[in-house]
C-alpha positions as CSV (number, residue, x, y, z in Angstrom):
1,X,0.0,0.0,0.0
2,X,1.6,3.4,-1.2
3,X,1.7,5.7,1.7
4,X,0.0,9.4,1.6
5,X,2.0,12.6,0.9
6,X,3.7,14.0,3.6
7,X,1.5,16.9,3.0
8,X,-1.7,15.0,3.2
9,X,-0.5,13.5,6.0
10,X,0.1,16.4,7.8
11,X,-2.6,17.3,7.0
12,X,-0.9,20.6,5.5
13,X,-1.7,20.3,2.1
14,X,0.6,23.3,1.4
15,X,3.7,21.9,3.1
16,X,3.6,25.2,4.7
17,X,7.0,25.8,6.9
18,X,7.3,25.5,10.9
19,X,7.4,29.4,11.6
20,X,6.1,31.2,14.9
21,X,3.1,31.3,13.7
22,X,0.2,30.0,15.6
23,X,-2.4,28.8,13.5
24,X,-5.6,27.3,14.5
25,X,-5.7,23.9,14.8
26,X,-2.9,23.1,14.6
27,X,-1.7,19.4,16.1
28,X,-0.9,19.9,19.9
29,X,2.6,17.7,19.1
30,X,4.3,19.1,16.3
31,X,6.7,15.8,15.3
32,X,7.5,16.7,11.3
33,X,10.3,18.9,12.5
34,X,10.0,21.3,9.1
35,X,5.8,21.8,8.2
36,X,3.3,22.5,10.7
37,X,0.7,19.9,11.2
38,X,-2.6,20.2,11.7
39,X,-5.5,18.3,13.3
40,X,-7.7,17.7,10.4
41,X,-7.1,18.9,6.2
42,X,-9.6,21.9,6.9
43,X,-6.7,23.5,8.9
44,X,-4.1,23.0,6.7
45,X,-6.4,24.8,4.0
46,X,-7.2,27.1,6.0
47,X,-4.2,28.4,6.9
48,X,-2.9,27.6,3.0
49,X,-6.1,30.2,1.9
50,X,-5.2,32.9,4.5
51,X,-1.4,32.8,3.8
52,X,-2.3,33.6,0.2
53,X,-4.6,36.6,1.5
54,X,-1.7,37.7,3.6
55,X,0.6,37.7,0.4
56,X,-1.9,39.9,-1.6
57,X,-2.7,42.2,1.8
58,X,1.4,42.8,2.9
59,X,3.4,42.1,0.2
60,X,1.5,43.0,-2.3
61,X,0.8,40.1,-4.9
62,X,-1.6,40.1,-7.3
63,X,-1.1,37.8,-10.4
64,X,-0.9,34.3,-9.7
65,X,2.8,34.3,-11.1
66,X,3.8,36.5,-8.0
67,X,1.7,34.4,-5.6
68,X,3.5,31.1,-6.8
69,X,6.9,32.9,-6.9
70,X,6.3,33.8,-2.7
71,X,5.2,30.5,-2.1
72,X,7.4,28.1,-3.9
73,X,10.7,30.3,-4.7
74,X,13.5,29.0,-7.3
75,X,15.8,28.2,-4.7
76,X,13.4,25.1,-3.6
77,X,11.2,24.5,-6.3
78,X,10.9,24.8,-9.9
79,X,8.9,27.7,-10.0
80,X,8.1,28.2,-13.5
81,X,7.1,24.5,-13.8
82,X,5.0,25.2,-10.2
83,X,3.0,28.6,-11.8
84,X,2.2,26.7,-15.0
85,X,0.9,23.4,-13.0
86,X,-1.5,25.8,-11.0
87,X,-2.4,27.9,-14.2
88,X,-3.3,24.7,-16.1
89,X,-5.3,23.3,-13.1
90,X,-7.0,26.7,-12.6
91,X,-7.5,27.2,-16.5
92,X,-6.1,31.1,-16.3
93,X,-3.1,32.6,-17.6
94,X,0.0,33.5,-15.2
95,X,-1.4,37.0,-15.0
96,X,-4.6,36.3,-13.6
97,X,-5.1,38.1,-10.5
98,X,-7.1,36.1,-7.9
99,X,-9.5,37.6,-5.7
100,X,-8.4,36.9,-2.5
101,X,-12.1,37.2,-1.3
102,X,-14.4,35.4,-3.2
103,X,-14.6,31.8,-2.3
104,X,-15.0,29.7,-5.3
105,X,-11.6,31.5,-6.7
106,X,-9.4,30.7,-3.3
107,X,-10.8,27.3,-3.0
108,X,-9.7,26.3,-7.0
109,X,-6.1,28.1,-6.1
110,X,-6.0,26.3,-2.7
111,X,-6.9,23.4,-4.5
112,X,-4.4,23.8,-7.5
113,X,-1.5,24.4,-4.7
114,X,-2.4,21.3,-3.0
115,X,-2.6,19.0,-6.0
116,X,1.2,20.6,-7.0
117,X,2.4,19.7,-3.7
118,X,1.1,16.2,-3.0
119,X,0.5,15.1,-6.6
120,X,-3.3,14.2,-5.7
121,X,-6.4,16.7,-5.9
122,X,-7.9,17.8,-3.3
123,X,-10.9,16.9,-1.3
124,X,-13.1,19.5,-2.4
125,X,-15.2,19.4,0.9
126,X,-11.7,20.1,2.7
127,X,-11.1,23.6,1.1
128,X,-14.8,24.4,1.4
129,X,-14.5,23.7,4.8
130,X,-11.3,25.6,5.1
131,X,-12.7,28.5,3.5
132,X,-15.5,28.8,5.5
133,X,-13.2,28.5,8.7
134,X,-12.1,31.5,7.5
């Protein structure tokens, strides 16, 4: 039996980093050592969905090319490769610029991350979920 993506099992379909931040619900044990993990997938998109707000509100990104370039930069990823996996997924063009409010567009861009990171897409009743933790 193949085991689950780390992400996935995690539950941080983002893979996002251990940092100080305290996100809600997150796992009281923290054993990964380098991503947070979280109690149940809604967290982990939760937290995926607001980090994305937070790029747009503080450092200002707006196309999804910027977004991707934040969250997955060349010295770890293949970025270019990343931004045209979540543009193919998402059926817009590198310049689209997501609105970081409206729910059906986070969920598809929280969705696309999730399937670049773990190679599987996502439970769509997860994001939802994580959305409307919000």
């Amino acid at each position: 039996m193949t085991q689950l993506p780390r992400g996935l099992r995690n539950n941080n379909p983002g893979n996002i980093r251990l940092s100080k931040d305290k996100w809600q619900g997150l796992r009281q044990e923290q054993t990964d050592g380098t991503f947070f993990q979280f109690i149940a997938p809604m967290w982990g998109y939760r937290a995926l969905i607001r980090t994305l707000q937070n790029y747009h509100r503080l450092h200002g990104c707006r196309t999804i090319a910027e977004y991707i370039n934040r969250w997955a930069p060349a010295t770890e990823n293949h970025t270019s490769g990343y931004i045209s996996a979540v543009c193919r997924e998402m059926q817009v063009p590198t310049t689209f610029e997501p609105d970081v409010n409206d729910q059906a567009t986070m969920c598809a861009f929280a969705s696309a991350i999730s399937l670049v990171e773990n190679g599987i897409p996502a439970v769509q009743q997860d994001v939802l979920d994580g959305w409307k933790a919000l």
